[in-house]
py3Dmol code that shows the C-alpha trace and the ligand (Angstrom):
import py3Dmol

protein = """\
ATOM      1  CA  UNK A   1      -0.915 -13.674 -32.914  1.00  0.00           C
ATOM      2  CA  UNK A   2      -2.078 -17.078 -34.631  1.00  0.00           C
ATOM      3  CA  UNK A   3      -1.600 -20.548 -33.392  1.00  0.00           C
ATOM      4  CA  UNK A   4       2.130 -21.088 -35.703  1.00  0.00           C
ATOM      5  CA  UNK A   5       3.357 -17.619 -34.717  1.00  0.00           C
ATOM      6  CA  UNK A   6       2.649 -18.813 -31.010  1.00  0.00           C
ATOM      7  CA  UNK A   7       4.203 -22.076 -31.781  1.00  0.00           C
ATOM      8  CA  UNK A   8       7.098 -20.777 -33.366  1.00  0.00           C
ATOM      9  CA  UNK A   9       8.202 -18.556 -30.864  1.00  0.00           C
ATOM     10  CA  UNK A  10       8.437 -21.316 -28.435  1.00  0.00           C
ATOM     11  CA  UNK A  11      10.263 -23.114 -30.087  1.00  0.00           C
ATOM     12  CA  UNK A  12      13.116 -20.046 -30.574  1.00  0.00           C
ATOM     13  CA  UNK A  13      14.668 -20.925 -27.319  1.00  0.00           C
ATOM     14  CA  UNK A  14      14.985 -17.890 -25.917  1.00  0.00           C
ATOM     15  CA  UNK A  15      11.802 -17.930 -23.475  1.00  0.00           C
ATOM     16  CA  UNK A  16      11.564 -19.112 -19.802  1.00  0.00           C
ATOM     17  CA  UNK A  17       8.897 -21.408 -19.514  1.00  0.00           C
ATOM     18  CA  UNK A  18       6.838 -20.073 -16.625  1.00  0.00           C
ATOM     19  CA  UNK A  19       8.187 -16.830 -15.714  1.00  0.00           C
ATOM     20  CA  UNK A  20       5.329 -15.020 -15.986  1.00  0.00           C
ATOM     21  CA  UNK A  21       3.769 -17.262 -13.461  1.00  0.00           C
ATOM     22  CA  UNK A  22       5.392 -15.980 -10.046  1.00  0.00           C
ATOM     23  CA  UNK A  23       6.224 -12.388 -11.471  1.00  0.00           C
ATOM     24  CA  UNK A  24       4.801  -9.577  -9.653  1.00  0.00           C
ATOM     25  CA  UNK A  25       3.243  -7.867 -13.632  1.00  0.00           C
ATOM     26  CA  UNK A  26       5.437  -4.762 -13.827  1.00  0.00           C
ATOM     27  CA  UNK A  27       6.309  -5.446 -16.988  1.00  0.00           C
ATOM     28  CA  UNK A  28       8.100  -1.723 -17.501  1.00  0.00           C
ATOM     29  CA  UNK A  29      10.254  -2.656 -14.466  1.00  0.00           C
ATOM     30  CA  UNK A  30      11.276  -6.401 -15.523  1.00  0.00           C
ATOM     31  CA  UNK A  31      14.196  -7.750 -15.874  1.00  0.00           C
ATOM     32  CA  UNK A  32      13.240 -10.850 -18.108  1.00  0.00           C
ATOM     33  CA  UNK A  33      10.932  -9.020 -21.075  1.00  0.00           C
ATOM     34  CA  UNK A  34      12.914 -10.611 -23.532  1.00  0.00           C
ATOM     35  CA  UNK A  35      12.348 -14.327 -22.217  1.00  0.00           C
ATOM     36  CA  UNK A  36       8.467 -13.707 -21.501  1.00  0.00           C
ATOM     37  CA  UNK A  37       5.890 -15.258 -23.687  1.00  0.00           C
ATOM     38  CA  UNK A  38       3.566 -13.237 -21.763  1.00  0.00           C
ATOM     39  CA  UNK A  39       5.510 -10.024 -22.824  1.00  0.00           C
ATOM     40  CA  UNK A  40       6.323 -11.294 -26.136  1.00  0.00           C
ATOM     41  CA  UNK A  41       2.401 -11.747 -27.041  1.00  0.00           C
ATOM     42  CA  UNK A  42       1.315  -8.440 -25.975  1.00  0.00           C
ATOM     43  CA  UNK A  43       4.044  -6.305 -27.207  1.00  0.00           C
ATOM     44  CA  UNK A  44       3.105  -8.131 -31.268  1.00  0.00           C
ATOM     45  CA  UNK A  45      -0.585  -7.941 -30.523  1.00  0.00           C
ATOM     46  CA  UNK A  46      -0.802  -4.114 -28.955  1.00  0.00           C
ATOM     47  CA  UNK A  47       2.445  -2.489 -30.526  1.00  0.00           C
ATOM     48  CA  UNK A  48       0.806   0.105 -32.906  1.00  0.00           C
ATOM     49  CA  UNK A  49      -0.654   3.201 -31.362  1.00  0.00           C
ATOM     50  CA  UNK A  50      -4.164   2.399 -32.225  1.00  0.00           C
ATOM     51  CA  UNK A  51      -4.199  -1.120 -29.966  1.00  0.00           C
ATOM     52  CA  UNK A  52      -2.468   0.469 -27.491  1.00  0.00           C
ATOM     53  CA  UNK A  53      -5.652   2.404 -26.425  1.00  0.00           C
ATOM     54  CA  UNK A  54      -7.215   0.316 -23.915  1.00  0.00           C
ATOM     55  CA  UNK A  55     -10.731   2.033 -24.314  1.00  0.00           C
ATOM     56  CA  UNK A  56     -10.065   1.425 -28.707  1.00  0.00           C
ATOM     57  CA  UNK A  57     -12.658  -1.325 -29.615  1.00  0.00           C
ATOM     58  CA  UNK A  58      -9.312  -3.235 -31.190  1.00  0.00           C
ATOM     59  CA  UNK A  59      -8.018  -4.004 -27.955  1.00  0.00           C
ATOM     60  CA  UNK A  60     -10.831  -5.972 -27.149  1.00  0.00           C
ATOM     61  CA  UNK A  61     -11.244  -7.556 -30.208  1.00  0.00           C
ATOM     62  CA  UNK A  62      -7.701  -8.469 -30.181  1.00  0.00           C
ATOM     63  CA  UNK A  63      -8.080  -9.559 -26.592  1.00  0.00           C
ATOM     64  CA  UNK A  64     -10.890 -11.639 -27.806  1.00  0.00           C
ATOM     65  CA  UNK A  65      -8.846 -13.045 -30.634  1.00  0.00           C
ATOM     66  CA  UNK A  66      -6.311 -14.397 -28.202  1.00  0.00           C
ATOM     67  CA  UNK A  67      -8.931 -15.953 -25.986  1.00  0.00           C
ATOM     68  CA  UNK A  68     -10.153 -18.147 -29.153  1.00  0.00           C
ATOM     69  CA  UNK A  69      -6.855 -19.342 -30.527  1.00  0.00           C
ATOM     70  CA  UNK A  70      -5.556 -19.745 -26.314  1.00  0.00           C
ATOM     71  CA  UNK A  71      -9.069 -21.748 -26.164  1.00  0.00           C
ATOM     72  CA  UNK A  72      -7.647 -24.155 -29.699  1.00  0.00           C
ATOM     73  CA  UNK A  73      -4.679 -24.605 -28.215  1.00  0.00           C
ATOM     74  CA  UNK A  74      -6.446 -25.284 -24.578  1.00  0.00           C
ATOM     75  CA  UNK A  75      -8.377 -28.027 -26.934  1.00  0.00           C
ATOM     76  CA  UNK A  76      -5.559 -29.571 -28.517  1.00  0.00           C
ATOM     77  CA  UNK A  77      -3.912 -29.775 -24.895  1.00  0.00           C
ATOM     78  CA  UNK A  78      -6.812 -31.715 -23.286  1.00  0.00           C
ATOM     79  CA  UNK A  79      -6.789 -34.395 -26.241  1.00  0.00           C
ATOM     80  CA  UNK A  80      -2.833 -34.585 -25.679  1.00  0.00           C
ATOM     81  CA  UNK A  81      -3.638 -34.888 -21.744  1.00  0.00           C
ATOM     82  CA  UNK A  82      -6.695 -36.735 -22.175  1.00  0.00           C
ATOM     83  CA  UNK A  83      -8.858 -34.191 -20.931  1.00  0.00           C
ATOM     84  CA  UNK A  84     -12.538 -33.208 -22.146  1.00  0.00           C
ATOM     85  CA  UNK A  85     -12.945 -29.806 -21.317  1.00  0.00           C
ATOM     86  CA  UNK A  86     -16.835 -30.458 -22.365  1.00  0.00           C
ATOM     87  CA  UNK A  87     -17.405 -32.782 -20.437  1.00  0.00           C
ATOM     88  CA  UNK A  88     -16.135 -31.299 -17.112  1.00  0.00           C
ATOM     89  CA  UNK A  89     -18.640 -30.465 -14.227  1.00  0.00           C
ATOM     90  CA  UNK A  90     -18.843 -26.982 -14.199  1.00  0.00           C
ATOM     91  CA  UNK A  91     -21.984 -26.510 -11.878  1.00  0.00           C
ATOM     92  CA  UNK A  92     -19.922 -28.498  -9.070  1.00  0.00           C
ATOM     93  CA  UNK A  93     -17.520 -27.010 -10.122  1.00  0.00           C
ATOM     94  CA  UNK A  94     -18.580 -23.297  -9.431  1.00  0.00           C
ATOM     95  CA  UNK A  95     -19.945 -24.398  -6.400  1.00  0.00           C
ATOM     96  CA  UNK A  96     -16.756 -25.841  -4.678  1.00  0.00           C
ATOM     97  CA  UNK A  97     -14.812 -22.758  -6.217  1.00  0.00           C
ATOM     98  CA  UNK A  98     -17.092 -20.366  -4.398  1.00  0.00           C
ATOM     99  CA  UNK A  99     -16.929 -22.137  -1.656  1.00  0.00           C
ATOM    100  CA  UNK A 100     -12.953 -21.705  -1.728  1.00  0.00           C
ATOM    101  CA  UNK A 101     -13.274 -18.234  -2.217  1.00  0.00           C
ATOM    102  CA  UNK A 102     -15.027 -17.764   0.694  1.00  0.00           C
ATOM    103  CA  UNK A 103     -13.118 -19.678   3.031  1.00  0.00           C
ATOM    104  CA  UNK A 104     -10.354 -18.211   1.404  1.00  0.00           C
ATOM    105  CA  UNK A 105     -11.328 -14.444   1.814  1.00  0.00           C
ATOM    106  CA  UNK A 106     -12.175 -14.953   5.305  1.00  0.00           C
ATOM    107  CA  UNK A 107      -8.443 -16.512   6.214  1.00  0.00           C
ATOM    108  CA  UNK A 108      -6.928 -13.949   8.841  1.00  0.00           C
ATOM    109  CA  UNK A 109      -4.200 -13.970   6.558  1.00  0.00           C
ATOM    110  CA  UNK A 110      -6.169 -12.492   3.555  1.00  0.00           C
ATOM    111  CA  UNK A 111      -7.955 -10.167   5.808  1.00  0.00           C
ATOM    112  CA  UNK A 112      -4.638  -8.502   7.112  1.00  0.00           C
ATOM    113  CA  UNK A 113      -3.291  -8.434   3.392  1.00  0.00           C
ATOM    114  CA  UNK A 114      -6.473  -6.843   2.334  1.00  0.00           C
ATOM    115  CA  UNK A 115      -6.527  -4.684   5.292  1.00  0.00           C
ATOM    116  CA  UNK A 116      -3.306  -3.494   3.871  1.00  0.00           C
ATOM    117  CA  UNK A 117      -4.822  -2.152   1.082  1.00  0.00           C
ATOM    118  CA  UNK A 118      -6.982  -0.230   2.431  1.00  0.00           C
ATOM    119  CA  UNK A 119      -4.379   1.334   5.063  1.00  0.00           C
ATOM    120  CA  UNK A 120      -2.190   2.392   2.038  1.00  0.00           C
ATOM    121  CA  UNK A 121      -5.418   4.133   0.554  1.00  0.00           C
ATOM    122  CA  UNK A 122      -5.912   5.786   4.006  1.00  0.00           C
ATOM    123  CA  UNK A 123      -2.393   6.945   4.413  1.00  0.00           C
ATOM    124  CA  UNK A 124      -2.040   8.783   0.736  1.00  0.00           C
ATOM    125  CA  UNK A 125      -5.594  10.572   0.936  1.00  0.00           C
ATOM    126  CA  UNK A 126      -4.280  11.578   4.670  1.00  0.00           C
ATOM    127  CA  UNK A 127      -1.185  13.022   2.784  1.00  0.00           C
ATOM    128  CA  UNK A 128      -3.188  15.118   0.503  1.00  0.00           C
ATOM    129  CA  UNK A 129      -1.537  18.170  -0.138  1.00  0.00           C
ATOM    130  CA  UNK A 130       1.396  18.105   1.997  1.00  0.00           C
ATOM    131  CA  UNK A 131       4.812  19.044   0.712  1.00  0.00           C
ATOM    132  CA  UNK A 132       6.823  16.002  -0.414  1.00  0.00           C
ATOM    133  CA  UNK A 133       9.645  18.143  -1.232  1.00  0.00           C
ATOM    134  CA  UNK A 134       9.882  20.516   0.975  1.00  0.00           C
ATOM    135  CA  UNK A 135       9.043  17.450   3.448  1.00  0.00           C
ATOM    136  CA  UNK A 136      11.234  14.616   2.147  1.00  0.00           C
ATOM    137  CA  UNK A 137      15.082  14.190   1.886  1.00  0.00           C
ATOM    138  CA  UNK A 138      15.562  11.477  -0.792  1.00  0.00           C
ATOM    139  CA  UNK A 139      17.330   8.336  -0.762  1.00  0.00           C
ATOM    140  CA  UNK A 140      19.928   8.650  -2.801  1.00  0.00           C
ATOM    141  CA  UNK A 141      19.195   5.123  -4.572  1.00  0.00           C
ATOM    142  CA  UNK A 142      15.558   5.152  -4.541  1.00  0.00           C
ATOM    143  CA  UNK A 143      13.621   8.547  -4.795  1.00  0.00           C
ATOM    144  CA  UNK A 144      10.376   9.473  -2.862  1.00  0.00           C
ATOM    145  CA  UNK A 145       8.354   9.454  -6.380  1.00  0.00           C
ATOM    146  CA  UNK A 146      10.159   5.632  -7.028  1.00  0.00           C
ATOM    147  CA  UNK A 147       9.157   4.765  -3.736  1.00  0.00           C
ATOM    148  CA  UNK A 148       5.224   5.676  -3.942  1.00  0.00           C
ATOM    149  CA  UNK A 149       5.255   4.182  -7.409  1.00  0.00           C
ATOM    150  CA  UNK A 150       6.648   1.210  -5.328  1.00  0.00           C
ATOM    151  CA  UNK A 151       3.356   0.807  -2.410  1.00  0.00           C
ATOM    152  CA  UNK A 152       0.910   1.604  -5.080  1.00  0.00           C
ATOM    153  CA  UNK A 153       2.139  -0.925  -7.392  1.00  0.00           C
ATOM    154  CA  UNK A 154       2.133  -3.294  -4.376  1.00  0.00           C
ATOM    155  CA  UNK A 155      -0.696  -1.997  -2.712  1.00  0.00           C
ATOM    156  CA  UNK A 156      -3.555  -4.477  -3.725  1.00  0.00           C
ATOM    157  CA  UNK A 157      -1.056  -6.922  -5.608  1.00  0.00           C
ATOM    158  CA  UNK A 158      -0.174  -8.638  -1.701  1.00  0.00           C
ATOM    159  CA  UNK A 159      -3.870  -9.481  -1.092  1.00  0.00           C
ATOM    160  CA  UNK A 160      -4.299 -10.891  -4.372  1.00  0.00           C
ATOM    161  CA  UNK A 161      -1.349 -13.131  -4.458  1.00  0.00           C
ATOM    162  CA  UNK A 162      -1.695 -14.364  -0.434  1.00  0.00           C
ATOM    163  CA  UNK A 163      -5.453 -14.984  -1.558  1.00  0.00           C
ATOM    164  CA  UNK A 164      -4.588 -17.086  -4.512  1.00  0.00           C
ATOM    165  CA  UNK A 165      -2.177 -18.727  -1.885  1.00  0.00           C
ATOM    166  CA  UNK A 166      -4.541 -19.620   0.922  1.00  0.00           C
ATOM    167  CA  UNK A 167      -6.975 -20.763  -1.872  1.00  0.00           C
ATOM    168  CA  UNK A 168      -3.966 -23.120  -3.556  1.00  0.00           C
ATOM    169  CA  UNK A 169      -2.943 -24.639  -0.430  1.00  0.00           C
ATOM    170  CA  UNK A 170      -6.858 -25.600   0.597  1.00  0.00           C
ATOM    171  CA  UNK A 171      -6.501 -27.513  -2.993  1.00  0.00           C
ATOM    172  CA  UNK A 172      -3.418 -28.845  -2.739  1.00  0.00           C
ATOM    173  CA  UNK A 173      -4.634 -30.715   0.634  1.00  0.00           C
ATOM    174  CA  UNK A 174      -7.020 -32.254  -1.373  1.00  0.00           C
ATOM    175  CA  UNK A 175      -5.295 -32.962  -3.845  1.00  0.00           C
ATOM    176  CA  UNK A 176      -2.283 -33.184  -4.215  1.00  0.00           C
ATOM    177  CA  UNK A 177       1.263 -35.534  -3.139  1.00  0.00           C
ATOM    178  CA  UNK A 178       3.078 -35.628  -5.937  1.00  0.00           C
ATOM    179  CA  UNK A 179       6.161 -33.488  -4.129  1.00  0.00           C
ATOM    180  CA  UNK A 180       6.537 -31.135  -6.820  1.00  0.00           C
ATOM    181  CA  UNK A 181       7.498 -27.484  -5.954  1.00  0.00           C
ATOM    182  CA  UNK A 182       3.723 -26.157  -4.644  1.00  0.00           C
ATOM    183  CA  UNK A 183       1.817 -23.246  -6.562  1.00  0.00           C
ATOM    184  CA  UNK A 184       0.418 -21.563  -3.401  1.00  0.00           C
ATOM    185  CA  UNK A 185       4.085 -21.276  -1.995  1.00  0.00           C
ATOM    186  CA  UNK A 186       5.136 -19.759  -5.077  1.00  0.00           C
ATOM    187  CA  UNK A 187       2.201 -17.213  -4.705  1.00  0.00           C
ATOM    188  CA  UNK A 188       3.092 -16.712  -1.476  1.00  0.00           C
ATOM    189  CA  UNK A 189       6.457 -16.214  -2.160  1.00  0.00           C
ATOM    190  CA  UNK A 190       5.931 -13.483  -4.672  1.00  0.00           C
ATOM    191  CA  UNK A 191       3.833 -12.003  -2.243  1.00  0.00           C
ATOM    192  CA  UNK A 192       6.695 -11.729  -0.063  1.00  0.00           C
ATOM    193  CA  UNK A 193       8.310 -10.366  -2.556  1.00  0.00           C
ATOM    194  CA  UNK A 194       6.727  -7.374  -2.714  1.00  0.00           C
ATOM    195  CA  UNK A 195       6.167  -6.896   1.005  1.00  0.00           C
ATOM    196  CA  UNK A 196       9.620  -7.136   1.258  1.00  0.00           C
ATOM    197  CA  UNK A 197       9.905  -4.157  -1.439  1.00  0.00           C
ATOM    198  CA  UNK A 198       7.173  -2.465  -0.359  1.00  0.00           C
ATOM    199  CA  UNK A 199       8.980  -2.166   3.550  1.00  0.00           C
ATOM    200  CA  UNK A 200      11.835  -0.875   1.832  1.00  0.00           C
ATOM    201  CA  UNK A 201       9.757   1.840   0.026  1.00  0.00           C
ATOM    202  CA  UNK A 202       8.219   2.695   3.399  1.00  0.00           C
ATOM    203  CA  UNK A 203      11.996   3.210   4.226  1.00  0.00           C
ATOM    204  CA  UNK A 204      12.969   5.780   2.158  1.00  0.00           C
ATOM    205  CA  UNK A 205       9.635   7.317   3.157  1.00  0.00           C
ATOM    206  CA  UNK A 206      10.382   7.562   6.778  1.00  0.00           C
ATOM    207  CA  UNK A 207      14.534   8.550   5.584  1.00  0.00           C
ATOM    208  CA  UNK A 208      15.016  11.541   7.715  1.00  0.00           C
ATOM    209  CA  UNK A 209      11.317  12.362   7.973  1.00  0.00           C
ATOM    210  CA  UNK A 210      10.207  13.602  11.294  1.00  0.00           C
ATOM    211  CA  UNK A 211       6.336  14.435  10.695  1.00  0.00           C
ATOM    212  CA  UNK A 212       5.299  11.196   8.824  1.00  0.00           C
ATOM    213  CA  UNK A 213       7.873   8.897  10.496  1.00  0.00           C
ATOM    214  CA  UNK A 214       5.369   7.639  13.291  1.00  0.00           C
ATOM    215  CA  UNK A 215       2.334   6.745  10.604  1.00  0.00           C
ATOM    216  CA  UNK A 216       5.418   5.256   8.189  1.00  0.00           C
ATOM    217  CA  UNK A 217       6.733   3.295  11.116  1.00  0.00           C
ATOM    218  CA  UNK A 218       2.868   1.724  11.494  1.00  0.00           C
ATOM    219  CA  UNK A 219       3.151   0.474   8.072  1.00  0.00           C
ATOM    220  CA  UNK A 220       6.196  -0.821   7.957  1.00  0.00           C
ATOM    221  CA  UNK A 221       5.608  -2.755  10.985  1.00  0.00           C
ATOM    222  CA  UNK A 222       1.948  -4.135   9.993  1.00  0.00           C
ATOM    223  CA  UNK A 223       4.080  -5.499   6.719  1.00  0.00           C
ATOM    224  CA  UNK A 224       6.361  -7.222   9.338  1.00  0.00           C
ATOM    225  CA  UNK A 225       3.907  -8.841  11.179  1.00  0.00           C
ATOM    226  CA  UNK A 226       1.955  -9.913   8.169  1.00  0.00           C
ATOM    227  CA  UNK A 227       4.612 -11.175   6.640  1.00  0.00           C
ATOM    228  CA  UNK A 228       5.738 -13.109   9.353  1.00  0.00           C
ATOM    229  CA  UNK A 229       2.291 -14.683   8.893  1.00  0.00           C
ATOM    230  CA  UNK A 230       2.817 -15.639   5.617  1.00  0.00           C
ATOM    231  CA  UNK A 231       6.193 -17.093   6.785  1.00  0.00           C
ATOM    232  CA  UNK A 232       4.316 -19.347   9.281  1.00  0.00           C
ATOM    233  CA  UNK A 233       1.700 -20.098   6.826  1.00  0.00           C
ATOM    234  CA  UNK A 234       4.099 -21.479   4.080  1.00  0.00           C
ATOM    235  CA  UNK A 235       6.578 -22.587   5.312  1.00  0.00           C
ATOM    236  CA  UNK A 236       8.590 -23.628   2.411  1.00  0.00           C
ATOM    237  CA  UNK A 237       7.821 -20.027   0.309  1.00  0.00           C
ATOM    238  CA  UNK A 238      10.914 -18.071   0.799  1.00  0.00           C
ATOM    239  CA  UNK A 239      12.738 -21.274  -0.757  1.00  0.00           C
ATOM    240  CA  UNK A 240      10.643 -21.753  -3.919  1.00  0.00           C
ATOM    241  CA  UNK A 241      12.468 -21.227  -7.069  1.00  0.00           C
ATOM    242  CA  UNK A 242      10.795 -18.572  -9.192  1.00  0.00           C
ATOM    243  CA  UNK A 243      11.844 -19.478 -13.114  1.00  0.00           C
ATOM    244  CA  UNK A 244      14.108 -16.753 -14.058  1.00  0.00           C
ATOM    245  CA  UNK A 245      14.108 -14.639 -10.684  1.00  0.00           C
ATOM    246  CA  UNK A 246      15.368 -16.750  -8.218  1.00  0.00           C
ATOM    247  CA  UNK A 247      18.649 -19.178  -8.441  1.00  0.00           C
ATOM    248  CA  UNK A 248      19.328 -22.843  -6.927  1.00  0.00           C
ATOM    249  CA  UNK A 249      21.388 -22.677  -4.305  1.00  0.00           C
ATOM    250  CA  UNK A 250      23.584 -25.752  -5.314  1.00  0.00           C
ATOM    251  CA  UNK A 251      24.890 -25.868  -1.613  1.00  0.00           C
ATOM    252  CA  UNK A 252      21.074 -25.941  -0.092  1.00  0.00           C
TER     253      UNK A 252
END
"""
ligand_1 = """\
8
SF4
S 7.675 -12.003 -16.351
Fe 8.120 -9.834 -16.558
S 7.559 -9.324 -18.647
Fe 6.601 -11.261 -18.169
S 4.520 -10.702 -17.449
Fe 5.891 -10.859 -15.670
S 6.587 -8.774 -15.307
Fe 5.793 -8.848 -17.404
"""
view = py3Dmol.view(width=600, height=400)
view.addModel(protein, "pdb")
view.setStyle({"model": 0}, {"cartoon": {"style": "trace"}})
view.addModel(ligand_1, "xyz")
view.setStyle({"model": 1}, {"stick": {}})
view.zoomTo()
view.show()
């Protein structure tokens, strides 16, 4: 997609500026494909079957493509903003972000979500070969294959989003006090999100499930806890307003 293809689809109308930002990237489950640049871009760039194959050299040089003309318009942003992206520090730069990675990654928070992770992974390979149907009764608006599909999309997704949380907040209390809605509590919020969804998936796991309700019941409450750690942790997360997911409560 060129620069006045990108330019002119902004100015349609029809997107929502940001929505991709606090999204949780299940794009086949979305409700707002139609009003996602994001979505937009990748559906004109990879829509034939040929750029569709991840492993087809064309995807990358597409992907490349996109990179240089994102890079122009990057360009043409910093002149607007006054910015010179050549001119930035990047040694420092990389330094201070490593050092926020670390700290970040060794936040109990992060651990726990991460820790998560690696629970789920335990749980399914623990589950090899047993009998989901024979085992299972279904929920009847969710079924057990919906709800796996659910923990495994989720499964690493929480760690990632409460890291890029705890990292935002550590660089918001540098720098920021502007009193604009914060980016780490609308990471955190998305990861709440989908510990929120992913609980309910556990649910329909444990639905009338004797053998697997204990190890269910583990999960379900380690997502509790953690994300009553997130809760304490940002405070004002469950509030943020996602663009195009969540409404303003005009009563709040
Ligand atoms: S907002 Fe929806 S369509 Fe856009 S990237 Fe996120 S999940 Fe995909």
């Amino acid at each position: 997609m060129n620069r006045d293809r990108l330019k002119k689809l902004v100015a349609e109308g029809r997107l929502i500026a940001g929505v991709y930002n606090y999204c949780d990237r299940w794009c086949e489950r979305c409700p707002q494909t139609s009003r996602c640049l994001n979505f937009s871009i990748s559906e004109e760039e990879f829509s034939d079957p040929e750029t569709q194959d991840i492993r087809n050299e064309a995807f990358w040089r597409k992907l490349s493509d996109i990179f240089k003309e994102t890079f122009e318009l990057l360009k043409e942003a910093g002149e607007k903003w006054g910015i010179d992206l050549e001119t930035l520090d990047t040694t420092t730069d990389i330094e201070n972000m490593r050092a926020k990675e670390e700290a970040a990654e060794n936040h109990v928070v992060c651990r726990a979500a991460k820790s998560y992770g690696k629970r789920v992974e335990d749980w399914f390979q623990g589950k090899e070969g047993f009998s989901f149907e024979t085992g299972f009764a279904a929920n009847e608006d969710l079924d057990i294959e919906e709800a796996f599909e659910v923990i495994r999309w989720y499964q690493y997704f929480i760690a990632a989003k409460v890291m890029r949380a705890i990292r935002g907040q550590r660089e918001e209390e540098e720098e920021r006090s502007d009193g604009f809605p914060s980016d780490s509590d609308g990471s955190a919020k998305i990861a709440l999100v989908a510990i929120d969804r992913s609980m309910s998936a556990w649910g329909v796991i444990s639905h009338d499930n004797h053998v697997l309700a204990e190890s269910v019941f583990e999960m379900i409450s380690f997502l509790d806890r953690l994300k009553q750690a997130i809760e304490k942790t940002f405070p004002n997360a469950r509030s943020f307003i996602r663009p195009g997911f969540d409404k303003i409560d005009l009563n709040g």
